[in-house]
LUMLOVO-327347 format. One record per residue (C-alpha): z, x negated, y negated; residue number from 1; residue in one letter. Coordinates in steps of 0.2 Angstrom, whole numbers, plus 2048, in hexadecimal, padded with zeros to 3 digits. Layout:
BEGIN
w; u; v; seq; type
Z; X; Y; NUM; A
...
***
This chain:
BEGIN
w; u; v; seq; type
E3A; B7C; 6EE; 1; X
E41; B77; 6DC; 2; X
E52; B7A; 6D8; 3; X
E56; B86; 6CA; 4; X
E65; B81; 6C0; 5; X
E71; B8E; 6B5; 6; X
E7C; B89; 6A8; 7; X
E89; B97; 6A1; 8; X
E87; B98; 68D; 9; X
E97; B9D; 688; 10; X
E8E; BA5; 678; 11; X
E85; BB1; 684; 12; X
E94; BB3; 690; 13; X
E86; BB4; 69D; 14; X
E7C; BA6; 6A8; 15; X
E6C; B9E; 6A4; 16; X
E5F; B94; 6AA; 17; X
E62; B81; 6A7; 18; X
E4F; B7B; 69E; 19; X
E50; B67; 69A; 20; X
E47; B65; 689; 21; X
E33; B5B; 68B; 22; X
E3B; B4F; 680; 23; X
E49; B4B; 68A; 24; X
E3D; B49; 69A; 25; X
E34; B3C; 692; 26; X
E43; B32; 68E; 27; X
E4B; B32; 69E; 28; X
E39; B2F; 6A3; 29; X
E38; B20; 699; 30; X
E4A; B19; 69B; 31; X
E46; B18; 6B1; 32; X
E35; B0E; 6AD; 33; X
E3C; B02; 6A0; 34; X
E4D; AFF; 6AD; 35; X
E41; AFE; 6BB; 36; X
E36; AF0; 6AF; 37; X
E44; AE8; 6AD; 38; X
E4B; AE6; 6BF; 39; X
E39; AE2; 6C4; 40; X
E3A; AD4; 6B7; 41; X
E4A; ACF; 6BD; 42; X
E46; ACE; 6CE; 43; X
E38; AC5; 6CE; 44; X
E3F; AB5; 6C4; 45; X
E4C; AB5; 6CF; 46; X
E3E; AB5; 6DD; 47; X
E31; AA9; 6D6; 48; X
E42; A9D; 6D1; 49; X
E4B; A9E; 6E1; 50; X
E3D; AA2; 6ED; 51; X
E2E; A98; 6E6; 52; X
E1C; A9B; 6F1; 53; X
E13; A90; 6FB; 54; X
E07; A8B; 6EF; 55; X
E17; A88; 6E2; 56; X
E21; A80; 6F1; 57; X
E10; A72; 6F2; 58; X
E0D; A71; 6DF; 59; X
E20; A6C; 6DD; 60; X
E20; A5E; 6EC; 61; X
E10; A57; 6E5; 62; X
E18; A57; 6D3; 63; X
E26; A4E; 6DB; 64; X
E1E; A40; 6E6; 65; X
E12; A3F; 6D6; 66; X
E24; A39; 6CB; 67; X
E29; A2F; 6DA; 68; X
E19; A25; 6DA; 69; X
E17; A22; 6C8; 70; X
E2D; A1D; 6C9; 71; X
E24; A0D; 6D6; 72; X
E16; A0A; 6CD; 73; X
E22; A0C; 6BB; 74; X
E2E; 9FF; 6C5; 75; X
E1F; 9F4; 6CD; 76; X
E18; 9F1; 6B8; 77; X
E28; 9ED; 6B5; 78; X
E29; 9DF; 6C1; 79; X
E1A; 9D8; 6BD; 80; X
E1B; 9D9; 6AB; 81; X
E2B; 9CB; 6AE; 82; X
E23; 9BF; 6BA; 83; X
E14; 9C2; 6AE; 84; X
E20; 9BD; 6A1; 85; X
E28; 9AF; 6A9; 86; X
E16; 9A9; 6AD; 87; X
E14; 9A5; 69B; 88; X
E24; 99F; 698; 89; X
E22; 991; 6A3; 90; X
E11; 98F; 69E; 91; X
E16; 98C; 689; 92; X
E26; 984; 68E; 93; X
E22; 979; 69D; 94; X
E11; 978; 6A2; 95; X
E07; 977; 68F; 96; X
E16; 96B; 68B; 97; X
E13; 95F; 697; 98; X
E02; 95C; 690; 99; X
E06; 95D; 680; 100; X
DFB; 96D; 67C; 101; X
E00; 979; 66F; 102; X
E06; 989; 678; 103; X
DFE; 99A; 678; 104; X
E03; 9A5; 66B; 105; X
E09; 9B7; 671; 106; X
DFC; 9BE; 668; 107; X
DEC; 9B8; 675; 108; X
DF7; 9C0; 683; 109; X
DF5; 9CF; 67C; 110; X
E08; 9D4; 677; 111; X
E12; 9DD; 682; 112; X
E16; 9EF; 681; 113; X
E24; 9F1; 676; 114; X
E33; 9F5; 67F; 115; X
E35; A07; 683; 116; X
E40; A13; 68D; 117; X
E34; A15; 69B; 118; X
E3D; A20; 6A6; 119; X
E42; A2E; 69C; 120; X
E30; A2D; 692; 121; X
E27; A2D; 6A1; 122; X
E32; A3F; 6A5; 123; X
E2C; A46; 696; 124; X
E1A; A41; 698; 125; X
E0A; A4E; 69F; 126; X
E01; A47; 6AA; 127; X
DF4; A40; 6A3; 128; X
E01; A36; 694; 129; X
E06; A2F; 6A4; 130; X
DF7; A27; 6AB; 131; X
DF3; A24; 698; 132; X
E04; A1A; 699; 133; X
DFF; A10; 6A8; 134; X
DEF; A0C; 6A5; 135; X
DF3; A05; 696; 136; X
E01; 9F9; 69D; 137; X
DF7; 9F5; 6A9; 138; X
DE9; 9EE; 69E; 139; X
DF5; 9E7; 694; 140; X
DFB; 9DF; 6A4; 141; X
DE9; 9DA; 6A7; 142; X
DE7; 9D1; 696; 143; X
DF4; 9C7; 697; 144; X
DEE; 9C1; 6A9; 145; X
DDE; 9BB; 6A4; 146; X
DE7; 9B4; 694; 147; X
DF1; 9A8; 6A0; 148; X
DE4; 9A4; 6AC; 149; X
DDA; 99E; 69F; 150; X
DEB; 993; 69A; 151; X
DEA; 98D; 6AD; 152; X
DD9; 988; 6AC; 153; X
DDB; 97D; 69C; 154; X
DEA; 977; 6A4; 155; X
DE1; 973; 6B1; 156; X
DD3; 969; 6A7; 157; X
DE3; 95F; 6A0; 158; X
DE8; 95B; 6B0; 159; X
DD8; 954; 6B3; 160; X
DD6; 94B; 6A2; 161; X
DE5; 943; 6A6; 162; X
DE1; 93C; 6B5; 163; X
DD4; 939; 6AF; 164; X
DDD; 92D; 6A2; 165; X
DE8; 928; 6AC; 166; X
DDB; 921; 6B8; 167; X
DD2; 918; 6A7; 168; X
DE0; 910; 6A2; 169; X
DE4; 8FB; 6A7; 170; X
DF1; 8FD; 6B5; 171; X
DEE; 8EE; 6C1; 172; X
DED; 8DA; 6BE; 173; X
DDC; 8D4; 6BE; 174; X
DDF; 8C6; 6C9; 175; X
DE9; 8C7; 6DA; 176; X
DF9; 8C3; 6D5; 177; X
E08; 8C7; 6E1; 178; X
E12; 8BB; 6DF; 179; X
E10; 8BB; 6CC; 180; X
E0E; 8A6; 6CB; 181; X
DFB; 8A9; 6C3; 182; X
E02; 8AD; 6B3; 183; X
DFF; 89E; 6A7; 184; X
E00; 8A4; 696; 185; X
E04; 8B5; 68F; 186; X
E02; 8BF; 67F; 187; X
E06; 8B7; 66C; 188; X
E06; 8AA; 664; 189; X
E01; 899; 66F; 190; X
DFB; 888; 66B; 191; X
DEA; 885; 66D; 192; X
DE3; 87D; 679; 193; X
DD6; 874; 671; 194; X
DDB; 874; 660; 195; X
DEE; 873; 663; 196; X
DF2; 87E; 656; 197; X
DFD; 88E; 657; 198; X
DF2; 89E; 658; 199; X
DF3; 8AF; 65F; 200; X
DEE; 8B2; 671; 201; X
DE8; 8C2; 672; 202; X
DE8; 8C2; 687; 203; X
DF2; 8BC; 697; 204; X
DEB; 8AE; 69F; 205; X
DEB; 8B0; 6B3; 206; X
DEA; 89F; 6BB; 207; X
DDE; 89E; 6C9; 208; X
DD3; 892; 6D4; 209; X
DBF; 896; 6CF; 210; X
DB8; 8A3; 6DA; 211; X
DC8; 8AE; 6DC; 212; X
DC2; 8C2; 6D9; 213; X
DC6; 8CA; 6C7; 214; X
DC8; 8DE; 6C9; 215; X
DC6; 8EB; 6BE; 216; X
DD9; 8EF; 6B7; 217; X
DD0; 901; 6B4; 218; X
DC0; 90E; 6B7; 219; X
DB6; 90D; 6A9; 220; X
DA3; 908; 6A4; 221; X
D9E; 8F5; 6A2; 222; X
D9C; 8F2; 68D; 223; X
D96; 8DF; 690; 224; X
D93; 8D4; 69F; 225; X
D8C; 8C2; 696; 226; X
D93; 8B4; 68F; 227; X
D90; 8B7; 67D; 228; X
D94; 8A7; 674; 229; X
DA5; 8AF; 66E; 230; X
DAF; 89F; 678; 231; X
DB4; 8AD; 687; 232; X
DA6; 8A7; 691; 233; X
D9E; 8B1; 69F; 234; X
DA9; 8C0; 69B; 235; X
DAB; 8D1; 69D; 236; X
DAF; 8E1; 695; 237; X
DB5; 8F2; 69A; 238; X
DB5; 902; 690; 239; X
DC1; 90D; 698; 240; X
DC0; 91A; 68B; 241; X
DCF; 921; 681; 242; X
DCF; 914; 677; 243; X
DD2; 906; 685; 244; X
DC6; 8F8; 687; 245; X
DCA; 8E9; 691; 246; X
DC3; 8D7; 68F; 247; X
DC2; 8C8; 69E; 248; X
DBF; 8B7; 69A; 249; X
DB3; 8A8; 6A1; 250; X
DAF; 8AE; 6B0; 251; X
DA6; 8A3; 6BB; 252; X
D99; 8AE; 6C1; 253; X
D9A; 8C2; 6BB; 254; X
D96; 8CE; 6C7; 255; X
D93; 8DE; 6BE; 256; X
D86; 8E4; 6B0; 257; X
D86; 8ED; 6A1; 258; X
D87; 8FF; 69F; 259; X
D8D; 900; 6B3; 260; X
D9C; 90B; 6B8; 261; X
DAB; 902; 6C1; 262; X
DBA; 909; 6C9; 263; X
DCB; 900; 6C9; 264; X
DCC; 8F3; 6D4; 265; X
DBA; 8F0; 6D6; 266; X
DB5; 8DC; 6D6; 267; X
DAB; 8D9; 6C6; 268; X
DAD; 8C6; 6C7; 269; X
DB2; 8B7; 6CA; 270; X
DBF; 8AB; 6C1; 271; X
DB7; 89A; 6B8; 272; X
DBB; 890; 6AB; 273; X
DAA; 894; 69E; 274; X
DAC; 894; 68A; 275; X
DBA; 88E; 684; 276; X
DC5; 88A; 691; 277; X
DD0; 87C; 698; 278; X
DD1; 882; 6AB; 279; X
DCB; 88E; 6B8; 280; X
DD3; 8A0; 6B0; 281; X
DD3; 8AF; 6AD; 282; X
DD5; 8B4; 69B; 283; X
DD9; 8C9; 699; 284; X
DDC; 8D3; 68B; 285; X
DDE; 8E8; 688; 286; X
DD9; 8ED; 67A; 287; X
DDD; 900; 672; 288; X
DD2; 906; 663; 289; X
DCE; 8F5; 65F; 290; X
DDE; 8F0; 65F; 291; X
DE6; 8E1; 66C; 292; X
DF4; 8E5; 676; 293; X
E01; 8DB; 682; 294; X
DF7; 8DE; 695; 295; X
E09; 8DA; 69D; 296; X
E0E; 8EC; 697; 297; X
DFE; 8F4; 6A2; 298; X
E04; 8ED; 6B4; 299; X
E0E; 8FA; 6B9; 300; X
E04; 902; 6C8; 301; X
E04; 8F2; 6D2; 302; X
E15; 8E7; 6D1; 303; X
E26; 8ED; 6D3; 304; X
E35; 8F0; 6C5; 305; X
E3B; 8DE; 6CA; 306; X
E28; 8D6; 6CA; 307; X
E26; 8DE; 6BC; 308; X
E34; 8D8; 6B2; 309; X
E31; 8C6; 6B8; 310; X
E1F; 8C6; 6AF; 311; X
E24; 8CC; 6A1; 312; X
E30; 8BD; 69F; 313; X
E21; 8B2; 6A7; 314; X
E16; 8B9; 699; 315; X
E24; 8B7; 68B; 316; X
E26; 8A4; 68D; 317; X
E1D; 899; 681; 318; X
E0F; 88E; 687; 319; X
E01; 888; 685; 320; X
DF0; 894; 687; 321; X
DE2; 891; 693; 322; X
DD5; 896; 686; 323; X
***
């Protein structure tokens, strides 16, 4: 049963009853709701803050392990961007040098990324500007890759051209020559056998009984095998490529043809004494772009420093030529 409340009205002298306005009601109405709104309000952030739910609890781990994940990946890119980095510092400073080949400007490996803060970018990133991120460096990555393998590979084909020379170009004595007593008259100026006059001798002459084996100083491809009428006799010559060419004189019987490939070392003929000689020899000559050259200075893969040095003075003596 409702209460009825009285109130004395001192204007009346006398008690009445106690009636609460409609407008009043609906305030005090109002003010509850709007306090209880506000509590609600109050308690649920402190609910959802504090006391997240399962399906919050899982969205934050996986939030978490995603940031731990693109942390590795962030620290794995860097790694590789230095070795990467290294890679073609070696390759412009080391590799390309040693071949003399001009080095690879930065621009064909596809620049790298300019320097950024990483970390602290990568916190303010969504989602998908982080996988924008990586993909991108990784590309990038992937650019400069293929732009050093394709180094590698020419490098490669230098390594190969230069063995390549160095397998064209005059190395060994034509003649077995050990003990270095078969050399009888070296490069410059000599008197003429024949017309005992000073003139230039453009070879080394290696004495040696008739029959003994001439070799191939270098691989190349036989130019002439014939004796042409040009006073070298029964000669041959040898186009090594690069520019070499080597010539050996009055042979007495030539083994090889024209236009046949021959390896260093390989017997092409024998020594004689045809054209104009004096005595069973050898006469040799290295030519580079048409131009004669001392042979003495392309011995080096079969005699020693000393042997070496000892022809050289051998070769340096004035004498008289064999041709």
């Amino acid at each position: 049963m409702k209460k009825i409340k009285y109130f004395y009205n001192t204007n009346t002298l006398r008690y009445e009853k106690l009636e609460t306005p409609l407008r009043v009601k609906l305030l005090r109405v109002l003010g509850f709701i709007s306090a209880a709104i506000v509590t609600a309000i109050i308690i649920v952030s402190i609910a959802y803050r504090y006391f997240p739910s399962a399906t919050e609890k899982r969205l934050i781990q996986d939030n978490q392990e995603l940031q731990q994940q693109f942390e590795v990946l962030e620290e794995r890119t860097k790694k590789i961007q230095q070795q990467v980095t290294e890679l073609e510092k070696r390759d412009n400073e080391v590799y390309r040098t040693i071949f003399e080949a001009d080095p690879i400007p930065d621009s064909v490996r596809a620049k790298e990324i300019a320097a950024q803060k990483e970390t602290q970018l990568v916190m303010k990133m969504a989602n998908f500007q982080l996988e924008n991120s990586i993909v991108e460096t990784i590309n990038n990555l992937s650019n400069r890759i293929n732009a050093q393998e394709r180094s590698y590979n020419e490098i490669a084909e230098f390594i190969k051209d230069k063995e390549t020379l160095l397998a064209s170009t005059p190395a060994i004595q034509p003649v077995s020559n050990a003990d270095l007593k078969r050399v009888a008259s070296g490069f410059g100026y000599r008197i003429d056998p024949v017309y005992k006059t000073v003139k230039l001798h453009n070879g080394l002459d290696f004495a040696a009984p008739q029959g003994t084996p001439i070799y191939a100083t270098a691989n190349g491809t036989v130019r002439v095998a014939a004796n042409t009428g040009t006073g070298y006799g029964n000669h041959v010559v040898i186009n090594h490529g690069y520019g070499y060419e080597t010539l050996y004189g009055h042979m007495f019987r030539i083994k090889v043809k024209a236009g046949q490939k021959v390896k260093r070392g390989e017997i092409i003929g024998w020594v004689g004494s045809t054209g104009k000689s004096t005595g069973p020899h050898c006469h040799y000559e290295v030519n580079k772009n048409g131009r004669h050259l001392d042979p003495v200075y392309f011995f080096y893969n079969d005699l020693t420093p000393e042997q070496y040095d000892r022809l050289l003075k051998l070769a340096a003596s004035s004498n008289q030529s064999f041709d």
